[in-house]
C-alpha positions, -999 to +999 in steps of 0.1 A: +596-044-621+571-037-594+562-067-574+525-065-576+493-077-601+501-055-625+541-062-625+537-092-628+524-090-664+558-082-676+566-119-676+600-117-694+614-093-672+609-117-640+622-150-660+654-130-669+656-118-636+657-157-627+623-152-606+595-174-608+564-168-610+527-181-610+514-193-636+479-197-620+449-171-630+454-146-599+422-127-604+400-158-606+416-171-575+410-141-557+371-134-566+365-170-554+382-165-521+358-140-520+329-156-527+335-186-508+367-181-482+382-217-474+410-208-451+419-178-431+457-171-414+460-153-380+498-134-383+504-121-411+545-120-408+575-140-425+570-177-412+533-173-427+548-156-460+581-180-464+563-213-457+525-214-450+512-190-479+541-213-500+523-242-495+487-232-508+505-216-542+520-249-548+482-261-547+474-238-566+504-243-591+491-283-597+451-273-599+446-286-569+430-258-553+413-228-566+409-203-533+438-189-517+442-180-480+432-149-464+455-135-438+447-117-409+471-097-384+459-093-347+491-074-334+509-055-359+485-030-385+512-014-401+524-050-417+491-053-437+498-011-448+535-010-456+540-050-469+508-067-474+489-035-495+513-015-520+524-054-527+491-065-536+494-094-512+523-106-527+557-120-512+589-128-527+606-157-518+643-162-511+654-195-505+689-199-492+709-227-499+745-234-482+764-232-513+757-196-514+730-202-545+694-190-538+660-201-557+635-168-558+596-168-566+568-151-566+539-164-536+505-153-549+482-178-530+473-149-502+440-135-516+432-108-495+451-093-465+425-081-430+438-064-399+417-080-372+404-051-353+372-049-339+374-010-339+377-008-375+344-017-387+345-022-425+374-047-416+356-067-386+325-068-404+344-085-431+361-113-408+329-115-396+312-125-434+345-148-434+335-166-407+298-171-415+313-188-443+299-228-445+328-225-475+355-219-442+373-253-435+399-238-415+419-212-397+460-212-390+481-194-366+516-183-362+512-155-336+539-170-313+537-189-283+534-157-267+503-145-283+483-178-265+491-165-230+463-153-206+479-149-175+514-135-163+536-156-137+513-145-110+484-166-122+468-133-130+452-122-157+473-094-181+451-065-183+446-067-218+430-100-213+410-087-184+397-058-204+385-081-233+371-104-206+346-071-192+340-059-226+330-092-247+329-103-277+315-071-296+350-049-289+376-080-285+418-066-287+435-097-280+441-125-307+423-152-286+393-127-277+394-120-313+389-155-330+366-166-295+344-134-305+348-152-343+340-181-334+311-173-312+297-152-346+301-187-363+279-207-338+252-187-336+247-187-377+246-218-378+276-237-358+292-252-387+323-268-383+360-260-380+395-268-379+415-238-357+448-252-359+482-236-344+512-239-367+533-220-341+567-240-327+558-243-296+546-282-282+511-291-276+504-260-297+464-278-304+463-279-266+474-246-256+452-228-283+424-244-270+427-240-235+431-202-241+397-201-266+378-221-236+388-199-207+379-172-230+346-187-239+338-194-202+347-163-188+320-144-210+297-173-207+301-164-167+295-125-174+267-137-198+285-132-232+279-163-243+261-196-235+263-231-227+256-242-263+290-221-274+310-239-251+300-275-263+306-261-297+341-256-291+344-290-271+330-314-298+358-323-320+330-330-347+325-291-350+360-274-336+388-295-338+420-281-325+447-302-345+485-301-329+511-297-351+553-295-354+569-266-377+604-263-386+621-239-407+638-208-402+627-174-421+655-150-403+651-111-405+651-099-440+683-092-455+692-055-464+718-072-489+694-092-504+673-063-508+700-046-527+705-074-544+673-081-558+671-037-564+697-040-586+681-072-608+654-050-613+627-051-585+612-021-573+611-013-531+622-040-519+640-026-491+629-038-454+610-019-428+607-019-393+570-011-380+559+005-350+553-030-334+593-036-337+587-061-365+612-064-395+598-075-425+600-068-463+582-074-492+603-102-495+608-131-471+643-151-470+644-185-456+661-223-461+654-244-479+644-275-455+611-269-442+588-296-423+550-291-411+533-321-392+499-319-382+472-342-368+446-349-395+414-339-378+392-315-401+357-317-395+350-292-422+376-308-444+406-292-456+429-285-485+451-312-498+480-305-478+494-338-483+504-331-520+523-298-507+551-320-487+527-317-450+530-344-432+492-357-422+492-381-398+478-385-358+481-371-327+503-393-310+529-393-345+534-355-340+540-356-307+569-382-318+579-359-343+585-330-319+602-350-291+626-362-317+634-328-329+640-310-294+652-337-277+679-354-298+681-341-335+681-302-333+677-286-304+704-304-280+730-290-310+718-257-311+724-254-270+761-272-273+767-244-300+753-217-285+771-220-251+803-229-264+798-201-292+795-180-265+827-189-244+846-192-275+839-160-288+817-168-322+788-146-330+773-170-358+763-205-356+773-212-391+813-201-384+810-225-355+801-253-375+838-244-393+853-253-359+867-286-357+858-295-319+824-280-323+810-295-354+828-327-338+808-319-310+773-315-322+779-349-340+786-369-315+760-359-296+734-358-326+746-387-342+769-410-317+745-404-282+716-393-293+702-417-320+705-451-298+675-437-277+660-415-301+618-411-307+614-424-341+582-410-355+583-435-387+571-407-411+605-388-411+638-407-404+657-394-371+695-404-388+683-381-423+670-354-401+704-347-380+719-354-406+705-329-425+711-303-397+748-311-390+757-312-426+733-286-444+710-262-419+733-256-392+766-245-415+742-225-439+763-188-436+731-173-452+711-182-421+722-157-396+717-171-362+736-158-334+748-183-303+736-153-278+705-155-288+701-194-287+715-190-254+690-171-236+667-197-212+691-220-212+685-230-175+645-236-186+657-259-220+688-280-209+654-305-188+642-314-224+675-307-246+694-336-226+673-345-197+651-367-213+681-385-235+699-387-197+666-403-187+664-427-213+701-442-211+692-448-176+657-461-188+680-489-210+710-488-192+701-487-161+728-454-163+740-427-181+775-434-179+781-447-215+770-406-222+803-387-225+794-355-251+763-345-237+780-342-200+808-318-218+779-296-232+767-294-195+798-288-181+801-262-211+767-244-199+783-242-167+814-227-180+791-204-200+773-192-163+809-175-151+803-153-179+843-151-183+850-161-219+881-186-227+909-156-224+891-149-194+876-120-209+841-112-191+804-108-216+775-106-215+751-136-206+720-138-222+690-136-205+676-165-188+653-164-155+672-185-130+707-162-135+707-149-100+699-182-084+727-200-106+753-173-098+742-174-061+749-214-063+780-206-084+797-179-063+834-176-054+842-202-080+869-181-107+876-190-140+916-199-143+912-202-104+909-239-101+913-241-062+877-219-054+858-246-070+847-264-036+814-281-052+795-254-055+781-271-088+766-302-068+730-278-060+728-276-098+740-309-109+714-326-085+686-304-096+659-326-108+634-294-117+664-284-140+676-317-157+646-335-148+665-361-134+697-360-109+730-363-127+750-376-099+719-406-096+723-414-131+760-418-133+775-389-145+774-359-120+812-367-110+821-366-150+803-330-152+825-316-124+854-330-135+855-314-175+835-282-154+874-282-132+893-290-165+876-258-179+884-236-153+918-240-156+932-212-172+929-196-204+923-214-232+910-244-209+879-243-226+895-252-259+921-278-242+891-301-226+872-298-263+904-314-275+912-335-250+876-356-253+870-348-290+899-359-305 
């Protein structure tokens, strides 16, 4: 079976392969996204493929729409010629469950694939047309937090940005150039409204999107680009709105034993690839199953009825709530406690962690004991089902291969929101922190973790993470299994308020830090010893 229009006519062959697929009429759904686009997608990769595209074909699926979504890649050609094209524009689906099961179908609501490059001139001239659109109610991103940045750490422009800023809008490289020099094609035919929503997961995604598309706009309105007309456009929420939005589900790199898996059920090529650009993707995309989207309802062309494909609608203030209770309490606090112990204790997979006794202890208590008192509840989703769902289904799911190391990295620029704010908000209520017990052990832990001696006091690696050398310089002469050379050197870190946010030793539990810190440096196997000691 080939996965593409044609393939797909061989309808037995994919039900007794145990694939589903659509049973909406393709072809009719892709001349009308033709004829009248409705929603365009910038990055084209597997977060779009595994959830975004998934919830327009489940649209499609009820009647309840009858365009699909055209996606457009701004960084990576070779996706749209080695995945997007051969396939037709279709992606596989993989969901992985814990048990081991997995549910497979067929996504068929991307009508037309477009590499956004202004020097290829059949395909700019046809975002172009897209844009004229009055049909065009709204254009998506997933391009990474990275692909919003203007400026390096020097407040300077990258050159990239610089060149797109000289050249304008007729020869535009970067993403935000590229939908500015869009956007800027819209207004002058006839400024008709627009939603330009980020779906990346990154916070105040509306905001940061917008900033970048203004300093854009004002920077060729300075260079005489553009005009003052084109930057009220973009500032009246009547015409551009720039919804925020919280996204949460993980599509991991494609699996080359799922590709052999599905090879030998029958489907064609399904092997991965790795581009130029360093992406890996496939024609297929694997993923869990839990998936959230929340997003601000403010559409000034109107928008598809997201509602009815499990999105979350609601205001500004609501995701924000939704995203502080995710990164500060239900998800991301576990993922750091995992990934630095992980680390120390020599795991390379989150999911074998969550096997460990202490650790899934661990990540309970403070998910479920410490964190919920104080936790954001954002009334839409639950907080106790949420953590819940990622103690006891996302985080043990072996099919979901995500490695400590890499949660690791940029720990020192994380651990402010991860526990900071839950610190802050015991001492908020409590007038301390000292009830907190768990979340000081996962401190202590990261601390362990910055020796970079594992728990047999066998050196690694640490990932990377921008304030290393200054943490090692505060850290130095203090020896794992050498109890005596700790003389306090943790106090300039303990007491950093641009770290934590707050001051650990002000709210009542600096001393506690030190003290498990000194139980883990021991000797070996310390680090498992103090996990006992206060987890059992």
């Amino acid at each position: 079976m080939n996965l593409t229009d044609t393939g797909l006519q061989e309808r037995q062959a994919w039900e007794k392969a145990g694939i589903e697929i659509p049973s909406y009429d393709r072809a009719a759904m892709v001349k009308k996204t033709k004829e009248a686009p409705g929603w365009v997608h910038f990055g084209a990769g597997n977060i779009f493929r595994g959830f975004i595209a998934g919830l327009q074909d489940a649209l499609l699926e009820e009647g309840l729409a009858d365009t699909g979504i055209i996606a457009a890649e701004t960084f990576d050609f070779d996706i749209m010629d080695k995945i997007y094209e051969p396939f037709d524009d279709l992606a596989l689906l993989i969901t992985l469950k814990a048990d081991g099961s997995t549910e497979k179908k067929v996504i068929a609501s991307i009508a037309e694939g477009v590499k956004a490059d202004s020097a290829d001139v059949q395909e700019w001239e046809r975002l172009r047309t897209i844009f004229i659109s009055p049909s065009l109610q709204m254009v998506s991103f997933t391009i990474t937090e990275k692909g919003y940045a203007l400026k390096g750490a020097d407040g300077t422009y990258f050159p990239f940005v610089q060149n797109d800023i000289d050249n304008g809008p007729e020869h535009p490289a970067g993403a935000m150039a590229v939908v500015c020099a869009l956007l800027l094609v819209r207004y002058r035919q006839g400024a008709a409204p627009l939603a330009v929503v980020s779906m990346d997961n990154c916070s105040h995604n509306g905001e940061k999107l917008k900033n970048s598309i203004l300093t854009m706009a004002e920077e060729w309105k300075k260079k005489g680009f553009a005009d003052d007309g084109f930057l009220e456009y973009l500032k009246n929420e009547e015409k551009i709105a720039f919804p925020w939005s919280m996204i949460d589900k993980i599509t991991p790199r494609p699996s080359v034993s799922l590709a052999e898996q599905l090879e030998a059920d029958g489907v064609a090529a399904m092997q991965p690839v790795i581009t130029s650009k360093r992406t890996y993707i496939a024609p297929f995309v694997n993923a869990e199953g839990p998936q959230y989207l929340v997003i601000e309802d403010k559409f000034p062309a109107g928008r598809p009825a997201l509602e009815k494909a499990g999105v979350y609608m609601t205001d500004r203030d609501t995701v924000n709530r939704v995203e502080r209770m995710k990164v500060t309490t239900c998800l991301n606090p576990l993922h750091t406690a995992l990934a630095v112990y992980g680390c120390i204790l020599g795991y390379t997979s989150i999911a074998e962690e969550m096997k460990d006794t202490e650790l899934r202890a661990l990540v309970e208590k403070i998910g479920l004991t410490e964190g919920m008192p104080v936790v954001t509840d954002p009334k839409i989703l639950s907080p106790e089902a949420f953590v819940n769902e990622v103690i006891y289904d996302r985080l043990p799911n072996p099919f979901i291969p995500d490695a400590p190391q890499r949660i690791a990295s940029d720990t020192s620029q994380k651990v402010g929101i991860r526990y900071g704010e839950t610190i802050k908000s015991y001492v908020e209520r409590y007038g301390d922190a000292k009830k907190l017990t768990f979340i000081p052990l996962a401190i202590a832990g990261w601390c362990r973790y910055l020796l970079a001696v594992d728990d047999e006091l066998k050196p690694f690696e640490l990932s990377a993470d921008p304030m290393v050398p200054e943490l090692k310089g505060w850290l130095q002469g203090v020896e794992a299994g050498k109890p005596e050379t700790y003389a306090g050197q943790l106090k300039p870190i303990l007491s950093n308020e641009n770290i934590f946010g707050v001051n650990l030793y002000d709210a009542g539990i600096g001393s506690l830090t030190e003290a498990m810190f000194l139980e883990e440096i021991a000797g070996a196997g310390a680090v498992r010893e103090t996990l006992r000691k206060y987890l059992n």
